[in-house]
N, C-alpha and C positions, 0 to 999 in steps of 0.2 A: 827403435822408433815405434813398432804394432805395439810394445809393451807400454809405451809410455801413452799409445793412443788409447790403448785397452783402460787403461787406470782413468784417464781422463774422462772415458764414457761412463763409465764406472760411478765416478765424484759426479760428474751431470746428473746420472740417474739417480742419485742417492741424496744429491740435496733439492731434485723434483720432486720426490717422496716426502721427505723432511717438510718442504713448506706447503706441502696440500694439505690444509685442512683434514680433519680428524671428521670419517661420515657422523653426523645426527642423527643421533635415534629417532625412530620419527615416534609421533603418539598416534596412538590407538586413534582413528579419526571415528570410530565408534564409540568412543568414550562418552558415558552421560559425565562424567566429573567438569569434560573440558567443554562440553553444549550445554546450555540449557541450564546457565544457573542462576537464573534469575527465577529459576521454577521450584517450586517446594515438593519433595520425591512424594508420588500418588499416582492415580491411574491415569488422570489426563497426562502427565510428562512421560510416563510408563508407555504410553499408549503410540505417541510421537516416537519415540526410540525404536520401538518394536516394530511399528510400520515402515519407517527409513533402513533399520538394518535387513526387513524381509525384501526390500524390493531392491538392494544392494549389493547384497551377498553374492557371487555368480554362487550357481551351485543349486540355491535356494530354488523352491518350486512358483515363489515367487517374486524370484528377480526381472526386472527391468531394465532395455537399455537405457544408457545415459541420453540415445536423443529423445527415450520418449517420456524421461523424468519430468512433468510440467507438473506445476501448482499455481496454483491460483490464489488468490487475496483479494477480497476487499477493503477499503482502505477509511472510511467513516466508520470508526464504532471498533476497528477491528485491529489497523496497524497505529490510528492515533485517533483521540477521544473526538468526542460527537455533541456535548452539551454544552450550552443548553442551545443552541441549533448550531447546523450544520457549516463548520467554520469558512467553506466557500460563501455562504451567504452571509456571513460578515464580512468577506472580501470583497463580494457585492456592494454591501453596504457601506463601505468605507470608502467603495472606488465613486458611487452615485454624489456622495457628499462631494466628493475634490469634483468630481467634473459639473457638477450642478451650474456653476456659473459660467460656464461654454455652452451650457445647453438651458436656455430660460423657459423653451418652452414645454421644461419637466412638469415648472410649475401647474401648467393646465391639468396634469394626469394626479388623482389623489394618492397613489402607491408612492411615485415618484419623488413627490413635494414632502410626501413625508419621508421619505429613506434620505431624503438632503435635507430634512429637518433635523437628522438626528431622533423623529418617530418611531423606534424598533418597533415596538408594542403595536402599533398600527399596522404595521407589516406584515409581521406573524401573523396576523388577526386577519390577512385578507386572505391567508392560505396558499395552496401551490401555483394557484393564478397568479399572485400579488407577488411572487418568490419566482417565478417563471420569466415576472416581468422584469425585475431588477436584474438577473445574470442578465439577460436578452441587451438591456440600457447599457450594463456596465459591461459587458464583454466582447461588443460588439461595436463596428464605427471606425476600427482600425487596425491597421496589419497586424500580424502575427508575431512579428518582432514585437511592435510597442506592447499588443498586451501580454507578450513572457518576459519585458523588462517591470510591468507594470505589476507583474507576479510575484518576480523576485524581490521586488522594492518593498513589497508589503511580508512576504515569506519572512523576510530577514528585520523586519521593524516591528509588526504587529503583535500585542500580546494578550494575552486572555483576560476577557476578565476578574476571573474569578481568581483564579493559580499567578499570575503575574508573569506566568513564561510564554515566551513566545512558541507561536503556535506550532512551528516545526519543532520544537522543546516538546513536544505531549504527543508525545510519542511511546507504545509501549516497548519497553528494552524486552519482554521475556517473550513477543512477538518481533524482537528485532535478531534475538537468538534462536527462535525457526527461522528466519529468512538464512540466516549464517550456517546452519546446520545443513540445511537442505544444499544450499551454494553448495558446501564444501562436498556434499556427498553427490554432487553434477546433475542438482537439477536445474533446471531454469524457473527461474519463479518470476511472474507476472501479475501484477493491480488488475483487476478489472472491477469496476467502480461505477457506481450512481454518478459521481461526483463528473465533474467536467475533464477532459480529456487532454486541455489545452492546460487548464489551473492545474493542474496535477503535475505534466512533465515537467516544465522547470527545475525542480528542486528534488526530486522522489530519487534521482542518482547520489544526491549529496544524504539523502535523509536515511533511506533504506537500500541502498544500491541498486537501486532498482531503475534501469538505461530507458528512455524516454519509449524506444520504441518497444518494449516491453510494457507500457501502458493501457490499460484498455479502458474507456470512461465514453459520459455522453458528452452531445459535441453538436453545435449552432453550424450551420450551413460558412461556407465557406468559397471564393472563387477566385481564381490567379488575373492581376490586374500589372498594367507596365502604369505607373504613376510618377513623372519627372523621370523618364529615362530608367528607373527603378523596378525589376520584376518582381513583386510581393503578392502574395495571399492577404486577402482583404478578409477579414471576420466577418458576416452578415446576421442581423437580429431574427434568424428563423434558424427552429428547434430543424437539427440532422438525425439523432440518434439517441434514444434514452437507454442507459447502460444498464438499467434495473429490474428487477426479478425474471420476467421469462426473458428480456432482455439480455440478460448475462450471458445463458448458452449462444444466443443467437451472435453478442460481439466474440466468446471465445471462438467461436469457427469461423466469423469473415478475418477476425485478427490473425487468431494466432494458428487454427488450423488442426489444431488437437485437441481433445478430449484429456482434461485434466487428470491424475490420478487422483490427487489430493487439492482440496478447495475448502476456503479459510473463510467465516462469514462471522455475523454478532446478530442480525436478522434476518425477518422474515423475507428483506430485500434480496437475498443472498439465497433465499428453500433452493432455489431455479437450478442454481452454480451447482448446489452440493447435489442436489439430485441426477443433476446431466455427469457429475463426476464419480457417483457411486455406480452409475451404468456402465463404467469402461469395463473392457475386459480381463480379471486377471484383479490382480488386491488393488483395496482403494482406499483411501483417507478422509474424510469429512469433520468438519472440527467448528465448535461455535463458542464465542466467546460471550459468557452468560456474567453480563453487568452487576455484581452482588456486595462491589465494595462503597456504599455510602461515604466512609469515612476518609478512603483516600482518593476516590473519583465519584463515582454514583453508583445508585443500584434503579432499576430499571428493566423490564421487560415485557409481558404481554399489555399494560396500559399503554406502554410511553407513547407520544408524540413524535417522538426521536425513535430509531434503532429502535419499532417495536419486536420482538419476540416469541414466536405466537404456538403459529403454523410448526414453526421452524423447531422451538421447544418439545412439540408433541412430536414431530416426526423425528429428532434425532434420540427420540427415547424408544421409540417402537423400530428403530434399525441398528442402536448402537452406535452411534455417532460420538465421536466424543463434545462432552459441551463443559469448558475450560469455568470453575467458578473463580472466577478473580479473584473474591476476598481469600478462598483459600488456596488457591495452583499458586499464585504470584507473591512472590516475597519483597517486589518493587511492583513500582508501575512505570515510573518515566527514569528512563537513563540519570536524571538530576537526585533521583534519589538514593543512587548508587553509593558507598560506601568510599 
């Protein structure tokens, strides 16, 4: 009977071995072959590799731990395009038009009456005032819920007009392979952003993996209200916090609490970021993404209106910074042009 038990444990163990799966090799998670290929091989993708495996490696002199891996992004100009203005302010613009006829007495205000005329030109033309006013109309007036439904509604319909893809479509892929590469080697990477705070989270998990509270942006006053039995945060039409240039370091520290190693910009909105993250201690990364492809997006830099370039150009020349030239680092621009 022990012999026939023996044989029995025996066949158990042997056909448990039998149907385990065979281990996978895993790959080199340092591999430029497997990151980064949307990048054409030169000093800026050189530059990205060599920073991630210095502050990776145990061993290295300047490795990092994984909880103090942060980066940073800006998100206009830099994870998706910016022209010919800032696609929150055609969200703006598009939300002023639907709601104009709930609100007649837009019409008295000249900004207003024209951005529910369908006016752009009028708009642009009134400046940061005239642009101040239209998020303030359209983003404000109602809970928190209605305008991140009224977010996604437009996120998932609105399309460019120039490229015909909708606007979470314009998005760059070979900056969607930093956010991948960094993930996988345990950083955490974070938006911190001009842009609005509220228009942003909605969709930024689905677009860039990037989880709401990992957001950083500016952001309209706000107060918790019981409405019909109902507990909601009410949006209010007054400026909270402007997420832009010295602004940046100030939201990275009430948010997030650390001192980025590496921070990701396209302008002068951005000097602040990359400056406060090249003072950390120990290696750092600073990277700018220099506008130079006319033919498949735009070129643009110390004139524009948009994403100017300036400041930020001189200084990441006189510290070494790397500054990404689009027409030639990138072999796409938007994931749709993928192969």
């Amino acid at each position: 009977m022990k012999i026939k038990l023996s044989i029995l444990l025996v066949g158990l163990a042997f056909l448990s071995w039998s149907c385990t799966p065979p281990a996978v090799e895993k790959t080199d998670v340092n591999s430029e072959v497997e990151y980064l290929a949307s990048w054409n091989e030169g000093p800026a993708k050189q530059s990205i590799i060599d920073f991630v495996e210095a502050v990776t490696t145990e061993g290295s002199p300047d490795y990092v731990k994984p909880e103090d891996r942060i980066a940073t992004f800006d998100n206009d100009g830099n994870l998706w395009a910016e022209q010919p203005f800032y696609f929150q302010v055609q969200f703006g613009l598009d939300q002023v038009k639907s709601m104009a006829a709930d609100n007649p007495e837009w019409r008295n205000d000249e900004i207003l009456k024209a951005a529910a005329d369908g006016d752009v030109e009028k708009v642009l033309s009134s400046g940061e005032e005239g642009l101040l006013k239209i998020i303030a109309a359209s983003h404000s007036g109602m809970t928190s819920d209605e305008f991140t439904a009224s977010v996604n509604s437009w996120i998932n319909s609105a399309k460019h007009p120039t490229t015909g893809l909708l606007y979470k479509e314009m998005i760059y892929q070979p900056m969607l392979e930093v956010l991948e590469y960094l993930r996988d080697h345990d950083f955490k990477t974070f938006i911190v952003s001009g842009g609005g705070i509220d228009f942003m989270r909605p969709w930024t998990q689905e677009v860039y993996g990037i989880p709401p509270e990992q957001v950083v942006g500016s952001s309209l006053k706000a107060e918790f209200k019981e409405i019909d039995g109902e507990y909601v945060i009410m949006k209010i039409a007054e400026l909270n916090f402007i997420d832009d240039k010295a602004g940046k370091p100030v939201g990275i520290h009430q948010n997030i609490g650390k001192r980025p190693i590496a921070a990701f910009g396209n302008s002068d909105g951005d000097l602040q970021m990359l400056q406060y993250s090249s003072g950390t201690k120990g290696r750092s990364f600073q990277m700018y993404v220099h506008h130079t492809d006319a033919e498949r997006e735009w070129a643009y830099d110390r004139d524009s209106h948009i994403g100017k370039l300036d400041k930020g150009l001189d200084e990441a020349a006189e510290k070494g910074w790397t500054v990404v030239d689009m027409a030639k680092d990138w072999k796409v621009i938007y994931p749709s042009q993928l192969d």
